[in-house]
MOPAC internal coordinates of N, CA, C and O (Angstrom, degrees):
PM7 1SCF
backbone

  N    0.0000 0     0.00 0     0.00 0    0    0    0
  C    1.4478 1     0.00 0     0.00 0    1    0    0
  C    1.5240 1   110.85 1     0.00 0    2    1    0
  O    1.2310 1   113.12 1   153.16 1    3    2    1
  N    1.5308 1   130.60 1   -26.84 1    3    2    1
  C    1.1941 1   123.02 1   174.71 1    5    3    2
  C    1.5747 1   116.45 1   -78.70 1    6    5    3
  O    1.2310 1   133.62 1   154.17 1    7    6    5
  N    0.9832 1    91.27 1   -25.83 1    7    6    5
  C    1.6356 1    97.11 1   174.79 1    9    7    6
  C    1.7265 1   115.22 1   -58.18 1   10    9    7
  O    1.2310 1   119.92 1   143.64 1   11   10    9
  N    0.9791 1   117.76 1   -36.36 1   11   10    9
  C    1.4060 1   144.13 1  -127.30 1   13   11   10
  C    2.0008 1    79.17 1  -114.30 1   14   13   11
  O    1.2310 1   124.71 1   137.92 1   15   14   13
  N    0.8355 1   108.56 1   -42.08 1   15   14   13
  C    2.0219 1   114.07 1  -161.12 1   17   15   14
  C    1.3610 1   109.29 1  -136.64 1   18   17   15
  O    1.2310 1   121.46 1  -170.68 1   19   18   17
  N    1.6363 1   114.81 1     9.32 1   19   18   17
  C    1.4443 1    90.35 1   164.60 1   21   19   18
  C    1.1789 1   136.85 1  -122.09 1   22   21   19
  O    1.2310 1   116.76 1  -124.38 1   23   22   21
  N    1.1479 1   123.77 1    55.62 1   23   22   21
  C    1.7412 1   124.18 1   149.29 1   25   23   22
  C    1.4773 1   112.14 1   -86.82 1   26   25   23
  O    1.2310 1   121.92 1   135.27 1   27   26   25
  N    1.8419 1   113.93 1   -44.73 1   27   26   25
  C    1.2846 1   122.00 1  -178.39 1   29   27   26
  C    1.5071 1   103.12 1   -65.47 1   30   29   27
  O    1.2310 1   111.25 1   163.95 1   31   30   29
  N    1.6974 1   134.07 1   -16.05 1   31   30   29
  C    1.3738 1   107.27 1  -157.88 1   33   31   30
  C    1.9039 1    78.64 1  -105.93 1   34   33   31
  O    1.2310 1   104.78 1   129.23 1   35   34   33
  N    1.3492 1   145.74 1   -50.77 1   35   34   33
  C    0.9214 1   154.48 1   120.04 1   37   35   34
  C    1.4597 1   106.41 1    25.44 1   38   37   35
  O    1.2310 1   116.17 1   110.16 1   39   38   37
  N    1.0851 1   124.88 1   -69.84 1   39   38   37
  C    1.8823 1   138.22 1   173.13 1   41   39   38
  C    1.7663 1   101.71 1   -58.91 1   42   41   39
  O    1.2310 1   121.43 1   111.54 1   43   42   41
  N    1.7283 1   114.87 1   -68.46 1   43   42   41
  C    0.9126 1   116.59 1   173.65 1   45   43   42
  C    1.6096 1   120.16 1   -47.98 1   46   45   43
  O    1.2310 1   106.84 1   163.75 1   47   46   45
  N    1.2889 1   142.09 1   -16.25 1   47   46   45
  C    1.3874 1   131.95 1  -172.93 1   49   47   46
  C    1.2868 1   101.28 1  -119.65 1   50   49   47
  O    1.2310 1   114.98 1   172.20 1   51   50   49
  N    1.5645 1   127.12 1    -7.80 1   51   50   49
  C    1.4018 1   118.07 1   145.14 1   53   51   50
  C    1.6835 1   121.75 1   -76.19 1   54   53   51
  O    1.2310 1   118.86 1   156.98 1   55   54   53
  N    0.7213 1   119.79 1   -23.02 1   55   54   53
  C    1.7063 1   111.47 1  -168.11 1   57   55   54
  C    2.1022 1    82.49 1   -88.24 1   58   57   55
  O    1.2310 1   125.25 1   128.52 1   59   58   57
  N    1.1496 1   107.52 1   -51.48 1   59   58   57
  C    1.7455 1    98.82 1  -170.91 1   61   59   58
  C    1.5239 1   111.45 1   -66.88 1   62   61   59
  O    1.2310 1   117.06 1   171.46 1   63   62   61
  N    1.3076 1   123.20 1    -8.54 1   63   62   61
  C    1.5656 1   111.70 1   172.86 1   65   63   62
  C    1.6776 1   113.19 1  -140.33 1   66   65   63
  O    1.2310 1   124.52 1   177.76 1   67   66   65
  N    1.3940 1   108.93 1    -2.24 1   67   66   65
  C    1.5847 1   114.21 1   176.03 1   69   67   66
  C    1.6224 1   102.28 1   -91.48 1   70   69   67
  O    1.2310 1   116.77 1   142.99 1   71   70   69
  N    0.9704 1   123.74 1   -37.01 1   71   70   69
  C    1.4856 1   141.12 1  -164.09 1   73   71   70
  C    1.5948 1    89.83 1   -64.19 1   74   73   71
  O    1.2310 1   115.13 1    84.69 1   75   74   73
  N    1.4244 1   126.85 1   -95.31 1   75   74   73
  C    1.3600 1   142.43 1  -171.45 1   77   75   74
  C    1.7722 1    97.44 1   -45.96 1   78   77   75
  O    1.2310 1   111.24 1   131.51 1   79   78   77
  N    1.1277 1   134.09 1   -48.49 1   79   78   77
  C    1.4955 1   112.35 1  -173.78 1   81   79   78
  C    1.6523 1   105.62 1   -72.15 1   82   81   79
  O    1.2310 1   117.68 1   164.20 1   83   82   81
  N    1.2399 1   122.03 1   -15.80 1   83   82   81
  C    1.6831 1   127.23 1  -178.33 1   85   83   82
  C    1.7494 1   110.08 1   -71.79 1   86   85   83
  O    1.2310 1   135.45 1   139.39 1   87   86   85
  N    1.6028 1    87.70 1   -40.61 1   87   86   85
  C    1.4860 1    96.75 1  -176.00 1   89   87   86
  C    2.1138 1   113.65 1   -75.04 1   90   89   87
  O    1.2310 1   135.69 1   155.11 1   91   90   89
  N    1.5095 1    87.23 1   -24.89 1   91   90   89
  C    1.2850 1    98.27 1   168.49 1   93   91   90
  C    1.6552 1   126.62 1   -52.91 1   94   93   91
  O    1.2310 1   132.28 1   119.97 1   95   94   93
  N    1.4481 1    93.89 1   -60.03 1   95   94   93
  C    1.2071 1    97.39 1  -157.57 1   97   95   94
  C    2.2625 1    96.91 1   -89.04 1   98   97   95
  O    1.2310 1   120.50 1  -171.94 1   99   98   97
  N    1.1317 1   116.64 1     8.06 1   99   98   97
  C    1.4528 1   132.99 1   164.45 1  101   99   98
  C    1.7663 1    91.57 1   -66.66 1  102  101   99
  O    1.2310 1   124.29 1   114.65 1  103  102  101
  N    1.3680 1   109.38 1   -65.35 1  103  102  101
  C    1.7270 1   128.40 1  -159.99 1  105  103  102
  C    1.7805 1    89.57 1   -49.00 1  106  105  103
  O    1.2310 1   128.54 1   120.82 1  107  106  105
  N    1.1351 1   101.16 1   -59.18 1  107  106  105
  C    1.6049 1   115.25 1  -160.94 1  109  107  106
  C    1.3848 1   114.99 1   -54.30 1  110  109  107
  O    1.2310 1   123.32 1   150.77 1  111  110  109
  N    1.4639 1   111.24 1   -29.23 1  111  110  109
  C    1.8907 1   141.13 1   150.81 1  113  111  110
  C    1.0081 1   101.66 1   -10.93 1  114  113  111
  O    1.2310 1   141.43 1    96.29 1  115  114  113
  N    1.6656 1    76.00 1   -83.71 1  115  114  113
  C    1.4402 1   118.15 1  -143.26 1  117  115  114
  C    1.6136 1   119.89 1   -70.48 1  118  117  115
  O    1.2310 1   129.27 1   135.24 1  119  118  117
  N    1.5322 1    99.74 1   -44.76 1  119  118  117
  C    1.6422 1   119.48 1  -166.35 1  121  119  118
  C    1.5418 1   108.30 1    83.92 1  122  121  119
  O    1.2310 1   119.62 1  -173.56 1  123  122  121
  N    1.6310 1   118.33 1     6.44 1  123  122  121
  C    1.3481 1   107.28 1  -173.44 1  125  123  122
  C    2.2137 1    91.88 1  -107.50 1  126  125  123
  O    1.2310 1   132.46 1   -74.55 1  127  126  125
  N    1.4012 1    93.53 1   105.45 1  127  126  125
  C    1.3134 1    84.76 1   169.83 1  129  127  126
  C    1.4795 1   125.52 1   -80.18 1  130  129  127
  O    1.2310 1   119.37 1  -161.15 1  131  130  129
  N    1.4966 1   118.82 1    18.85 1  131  130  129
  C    1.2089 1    97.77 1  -178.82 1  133  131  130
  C    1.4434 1   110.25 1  -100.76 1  134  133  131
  O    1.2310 1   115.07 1  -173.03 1  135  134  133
  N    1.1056 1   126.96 1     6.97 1  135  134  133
  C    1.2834 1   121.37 1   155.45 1  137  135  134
  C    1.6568 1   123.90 1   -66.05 1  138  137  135
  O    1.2310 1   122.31 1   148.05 1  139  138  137
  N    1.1317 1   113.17 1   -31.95 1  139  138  137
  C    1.4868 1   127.95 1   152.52 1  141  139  138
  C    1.5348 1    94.70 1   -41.98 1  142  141  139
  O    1.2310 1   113.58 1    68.77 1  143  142  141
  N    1.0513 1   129.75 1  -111.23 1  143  142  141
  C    1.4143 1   155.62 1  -164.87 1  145  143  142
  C    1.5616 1   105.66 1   -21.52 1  146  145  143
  O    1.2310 1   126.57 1   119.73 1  147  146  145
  N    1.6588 1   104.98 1   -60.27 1  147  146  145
  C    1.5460 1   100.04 1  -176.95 1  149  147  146
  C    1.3366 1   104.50 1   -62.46 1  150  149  147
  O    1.2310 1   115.73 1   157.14 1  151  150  149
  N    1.7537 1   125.72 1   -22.86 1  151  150  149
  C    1.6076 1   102.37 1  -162.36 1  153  151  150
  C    1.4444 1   129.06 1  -106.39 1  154  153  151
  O    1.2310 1   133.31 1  -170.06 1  155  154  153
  N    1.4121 1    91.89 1     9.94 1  155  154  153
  C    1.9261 1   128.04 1   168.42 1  157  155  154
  C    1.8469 1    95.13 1   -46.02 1  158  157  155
  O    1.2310 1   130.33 1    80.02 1  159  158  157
  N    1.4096 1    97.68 1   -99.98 1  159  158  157
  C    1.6269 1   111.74 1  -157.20 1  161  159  158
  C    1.6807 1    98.86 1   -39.66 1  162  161  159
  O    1.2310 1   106.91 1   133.84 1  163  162  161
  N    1.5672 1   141.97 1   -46.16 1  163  162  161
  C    1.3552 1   146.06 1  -169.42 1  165  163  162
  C    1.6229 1    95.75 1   -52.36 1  166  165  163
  O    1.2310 1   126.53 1   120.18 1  167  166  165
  N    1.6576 1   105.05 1   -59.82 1  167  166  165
  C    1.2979 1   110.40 1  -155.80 1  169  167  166
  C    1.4897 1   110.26 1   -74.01 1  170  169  167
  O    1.2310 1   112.66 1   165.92 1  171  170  169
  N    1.7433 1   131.46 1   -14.08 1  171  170  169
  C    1.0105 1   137.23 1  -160.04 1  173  171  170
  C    2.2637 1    92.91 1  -111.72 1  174  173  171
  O    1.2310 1   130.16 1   142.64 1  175  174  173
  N    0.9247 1    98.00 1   -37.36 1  175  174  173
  C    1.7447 1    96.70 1   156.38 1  177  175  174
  C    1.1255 1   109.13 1   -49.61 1  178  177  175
  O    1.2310 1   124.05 1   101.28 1  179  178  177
  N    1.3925 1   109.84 1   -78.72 1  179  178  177
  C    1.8060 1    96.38 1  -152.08 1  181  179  178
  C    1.6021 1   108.34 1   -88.47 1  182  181  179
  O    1.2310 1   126.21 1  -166.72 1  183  182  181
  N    1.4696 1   105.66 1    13.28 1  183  182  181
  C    1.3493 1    99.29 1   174.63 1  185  183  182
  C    2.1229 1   109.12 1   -84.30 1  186  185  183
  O    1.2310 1   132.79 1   129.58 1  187  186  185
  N    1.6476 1    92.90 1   -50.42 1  187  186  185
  C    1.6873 1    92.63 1   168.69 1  189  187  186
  C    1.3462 1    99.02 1   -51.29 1  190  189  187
  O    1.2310 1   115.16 1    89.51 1  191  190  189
  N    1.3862 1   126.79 1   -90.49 1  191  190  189
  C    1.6823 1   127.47 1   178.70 1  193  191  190
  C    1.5682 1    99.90 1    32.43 1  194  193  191
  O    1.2310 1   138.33 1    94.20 1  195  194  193
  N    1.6572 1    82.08 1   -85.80 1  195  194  193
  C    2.0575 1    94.93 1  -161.38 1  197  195  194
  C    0.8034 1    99.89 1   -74.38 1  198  197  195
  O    1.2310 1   106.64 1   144.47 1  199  198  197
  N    2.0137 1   142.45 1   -35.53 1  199  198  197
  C    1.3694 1   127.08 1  -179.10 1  201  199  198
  C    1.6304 1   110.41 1   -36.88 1  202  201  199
  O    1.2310 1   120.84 1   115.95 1  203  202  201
  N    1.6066 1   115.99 1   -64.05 1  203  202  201
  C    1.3033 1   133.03 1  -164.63 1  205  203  202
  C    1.8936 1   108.68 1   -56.02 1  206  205  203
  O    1.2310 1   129.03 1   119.72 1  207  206  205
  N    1.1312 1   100.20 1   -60.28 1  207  206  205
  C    1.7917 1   117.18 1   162.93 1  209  207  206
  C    1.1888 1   107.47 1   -22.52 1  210  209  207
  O    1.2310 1   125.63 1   106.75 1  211  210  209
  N    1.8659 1   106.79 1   -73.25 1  211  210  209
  C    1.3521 1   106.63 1  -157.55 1  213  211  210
  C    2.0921 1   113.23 1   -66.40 1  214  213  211
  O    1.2310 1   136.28 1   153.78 1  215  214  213
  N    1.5291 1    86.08 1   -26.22 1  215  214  213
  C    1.7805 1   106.46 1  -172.39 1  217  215  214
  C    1.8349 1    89.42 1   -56.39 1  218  217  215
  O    1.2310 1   125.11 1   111.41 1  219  218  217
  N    1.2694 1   107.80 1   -68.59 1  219  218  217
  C    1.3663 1   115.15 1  -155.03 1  221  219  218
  C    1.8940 1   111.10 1   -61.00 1  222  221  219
  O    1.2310 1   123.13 1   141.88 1  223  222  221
  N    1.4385 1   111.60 1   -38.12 1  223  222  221
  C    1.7788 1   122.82 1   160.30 1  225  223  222
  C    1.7079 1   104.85 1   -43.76 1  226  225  223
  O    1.2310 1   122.07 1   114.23 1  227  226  225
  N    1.3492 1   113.65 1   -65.77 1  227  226  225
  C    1.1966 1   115.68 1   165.66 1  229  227  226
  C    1.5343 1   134.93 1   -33.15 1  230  229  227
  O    1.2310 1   112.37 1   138.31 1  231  230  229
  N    1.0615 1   132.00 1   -41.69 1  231  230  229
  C    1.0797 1   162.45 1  -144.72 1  233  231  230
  C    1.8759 1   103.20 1  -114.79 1  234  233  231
  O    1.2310 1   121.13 1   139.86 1  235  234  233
  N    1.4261 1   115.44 1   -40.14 1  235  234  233
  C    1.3549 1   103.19 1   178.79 1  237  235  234
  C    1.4826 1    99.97 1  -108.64 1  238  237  235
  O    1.2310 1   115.26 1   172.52 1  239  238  237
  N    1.0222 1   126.59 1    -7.48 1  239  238  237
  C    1.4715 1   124.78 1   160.07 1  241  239  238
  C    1.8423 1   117.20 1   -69.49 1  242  241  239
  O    1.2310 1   127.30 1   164.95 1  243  242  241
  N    1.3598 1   103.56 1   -15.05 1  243  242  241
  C    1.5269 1   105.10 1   165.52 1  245  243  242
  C    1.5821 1   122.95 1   -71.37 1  246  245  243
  O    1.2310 1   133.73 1   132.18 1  247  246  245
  N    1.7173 1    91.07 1   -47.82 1  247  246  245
  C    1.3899 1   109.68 1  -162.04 1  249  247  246
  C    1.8804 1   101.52 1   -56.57 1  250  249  247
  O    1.2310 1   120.10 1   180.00 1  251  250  249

């Protein structure tokens, strides 16, 4: 099954947890946390998005 789904699940768990610690440590720079803040909800969208995508490709490629 990883074979089969992982660049998309791989892609998907970078943009949902590489994204927000990048933006973090930008904030931490900066002192402006709202780059933190604005880049939460974007990065936590399209991170489920492809999580769910890649889960569900996976999943009918079994069946």
């Amino acid at each position: 099954m990883l074979k089969k789904a992982g660049l998309p699940m791989i892609v998907s768990l970078a943009v949902l947890i590489g994204l927000p610690v990048f933006f973090l440590f930008i904030s931490l720079i900066t002192g402006e946390w709202g780059y933190l803040i604005w880049s939460l909800p974007p990065s936590f969208l399209a991170g489920f998005t492809g999580l769910m995508v890649s889960r569900n490709n996976s999943r009918m490629k079994d069946v």
